[in-house]
C-alpha positions, 0 to 999 in steps of 0.5 A, a space after each residue: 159517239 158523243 158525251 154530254 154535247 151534241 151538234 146539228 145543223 142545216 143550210 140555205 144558199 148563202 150559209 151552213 148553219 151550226 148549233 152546238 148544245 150540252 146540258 154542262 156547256 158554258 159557251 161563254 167560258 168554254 173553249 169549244 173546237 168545232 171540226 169540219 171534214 169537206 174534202 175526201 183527200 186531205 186533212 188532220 186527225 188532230 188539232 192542237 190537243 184535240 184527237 178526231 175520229 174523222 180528218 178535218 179540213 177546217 176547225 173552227 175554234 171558239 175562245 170567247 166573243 171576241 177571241 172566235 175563229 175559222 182556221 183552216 188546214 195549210 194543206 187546203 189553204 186556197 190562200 197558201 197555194 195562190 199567193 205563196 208568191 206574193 206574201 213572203 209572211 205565208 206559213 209554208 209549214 205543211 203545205 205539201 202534206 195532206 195530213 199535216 196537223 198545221 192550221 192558219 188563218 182563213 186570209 183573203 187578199 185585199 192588196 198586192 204590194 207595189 210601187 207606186 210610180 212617180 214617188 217610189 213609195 211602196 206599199 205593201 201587201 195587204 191582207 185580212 183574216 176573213 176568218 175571225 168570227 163576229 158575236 151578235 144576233 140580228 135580233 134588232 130589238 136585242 142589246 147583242 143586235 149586229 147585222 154582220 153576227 157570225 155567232 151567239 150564245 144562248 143557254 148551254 148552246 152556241 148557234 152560228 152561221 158560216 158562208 160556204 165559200 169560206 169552207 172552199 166551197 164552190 156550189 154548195 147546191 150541187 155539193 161542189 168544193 175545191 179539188 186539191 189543188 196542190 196535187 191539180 197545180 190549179 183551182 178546180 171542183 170536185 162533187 162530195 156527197 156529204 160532209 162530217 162535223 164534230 164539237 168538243 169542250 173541255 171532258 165533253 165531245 160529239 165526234 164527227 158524223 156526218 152531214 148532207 143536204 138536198 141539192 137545189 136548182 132553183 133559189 127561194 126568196 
């Protein structure tokens, strides 16, 4: 059911596009949660305050241009289950429950920590939230023109672009995403059908329906 948003979306090879729209949505004042069900095996019915019709595996939470993020359940956390050795910072909370309610942020590894051999000197583990979302258009006329934009604001809407690998996917032309791992011990793929998404903001909702695309052989340039 929805009531006063609504939410569509499309695709390419590198990007899963998403359009939030309602006729008394202020996206530039307006928290908006943005839920996504990838995974058949795991996620949270709940995000915060927020309730879900569907279980969602990511959510990506909207607070202002500079304040826009993707974060993912710690259960289905590629991150969380790969380096839980090496970062000693890694939120272990709910890493082990398939329903747990605990989100963190969509890390990638850009260091291990080491010492350096002849000084001693030890440099630590690095990391980057590749996660948070960058305001702009690839309008190169527009004053908002950034050519790395995740997002924009129009008129009661937000549009958006976010890379399939960071919703732990595989191959999104044959619909493959990552297997759950923590039940596997290792990273593998598993083939989905299709996908839910839902948005919701302030007395306003679309609950989480679902989405598919073709699958696709051959890339068109």
């Amino acid at each position: 059911s929805s009531k006063g948003l609504s939410i569509s979306a499309k695709t390419d090879v590198k990007y899963l596009y998403l359009m939030v729209k309602g006729k008394n949505l202020n996206p530039e004042k307006d928290r908006i949660i943005i839920p996504v069900d990838i995974t058949p095996k795991s996620g949270s019915y709940s995000y915060k305050n927020y309730k879900f019709n569907k279980a969602a595996d990511f959510v990506i939470d909207m607070q202002g241009r500079k304040n826009t993020k993707v974060n993912v359940q710690n259960y289905y956390s590629r991150y969380t289950f790969s380096y839980k050795k090496y970062d000693d910072s890694i939120e272990n909370k709910g890493a082990h429950k398939k329903d747990t309610d605990v989100f963190v942020p969509v890390y990638l590894s850009i260091g291990r920590g080491m010492t350096l051999p002849v000084d001693k000197k030890y440099i630590p583990y690095k990391k980057y939230d590749t996660g948070k979302l960058t305001y702009g258009i690839s309008d190169t006329k527009s004053k908002d023109y950034n050519s790395l934009a995740d997002f924009y604001y129009a008129d009661n809407a937000v549009e958006m672009r976010i890379p399939w690998g960071m919703l732990n996917f595989r191959d999104p032309s044959h619909k493959e995403i990552e297997d759950d791992f923590n039940e596997n011990g290792r990273l593998s793929g598993l083939k989905i059908k299709n996908i839910y998404i839902g948005a919701y903001a302030k007395n306003l909702t679309a609950d989480m329906n679902s989405y598919t695309w073709a699958k696709w052989d051959k890339t068109e340039y």
